[in-house]
N, C-alpha and C positions, 0 to 999 in steps of 0.2 A: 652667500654660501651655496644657494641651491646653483646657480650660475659655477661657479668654480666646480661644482660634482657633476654638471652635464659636460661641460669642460672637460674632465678628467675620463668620463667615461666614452668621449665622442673620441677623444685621443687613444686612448685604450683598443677602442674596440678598431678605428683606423689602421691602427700599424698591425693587427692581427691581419687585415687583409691582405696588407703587401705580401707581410709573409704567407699567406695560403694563395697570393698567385706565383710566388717565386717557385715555391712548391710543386702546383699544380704543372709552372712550365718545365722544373725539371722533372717529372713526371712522365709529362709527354715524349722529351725528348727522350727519357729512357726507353719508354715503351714503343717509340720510335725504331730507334738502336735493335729495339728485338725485334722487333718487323723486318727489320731490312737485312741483319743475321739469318732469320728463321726463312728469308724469300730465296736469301742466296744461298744458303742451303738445299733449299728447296732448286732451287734451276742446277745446281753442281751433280745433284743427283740426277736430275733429268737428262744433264748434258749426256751423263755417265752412261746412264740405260739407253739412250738415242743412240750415242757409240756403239755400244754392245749388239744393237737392233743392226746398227748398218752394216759390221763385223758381221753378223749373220746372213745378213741379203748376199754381203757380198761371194761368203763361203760357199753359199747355198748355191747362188746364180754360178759361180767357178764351176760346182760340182757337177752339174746339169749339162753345161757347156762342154765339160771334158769329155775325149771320148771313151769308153770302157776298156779296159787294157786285157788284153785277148790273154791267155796263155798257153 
């Protein structure tokens, strides 16, 4: 009898594992997913404001090089 209840508890507590690693991997994989959302996010922005910087060098640099228009 006590053999069949250690039985029944080793089985028991076994299949909880699987399930808390199936868990655990989709998990990661989510928090993955948001990592590499919130990264590329992140550089879309940066691309955006780099743009915006170089738009500026370049207006700036035009402006300096042109010459003053007399009148």
């Amino acid at each position: 009898m006590m053999v069949t209840g250690f039985a029944v508890a080793f089985v028991a507590c076994g299949g909880k594992k699987a399930v808390d690693t199936e868990k655990m991997k989709a998990d990661s994989i989510a928090k993955a997913d948001s990592i590499a959302k919130v990264e590329a996010e992140a550089a879309a922005v940066k691309m955006k404001a780099d743009s915006a910087a170089k738009a500026d060098s370049v207006a700036k640099a035009a402006s300096e090089k042109a010459p003053a228009k007399k009148k």
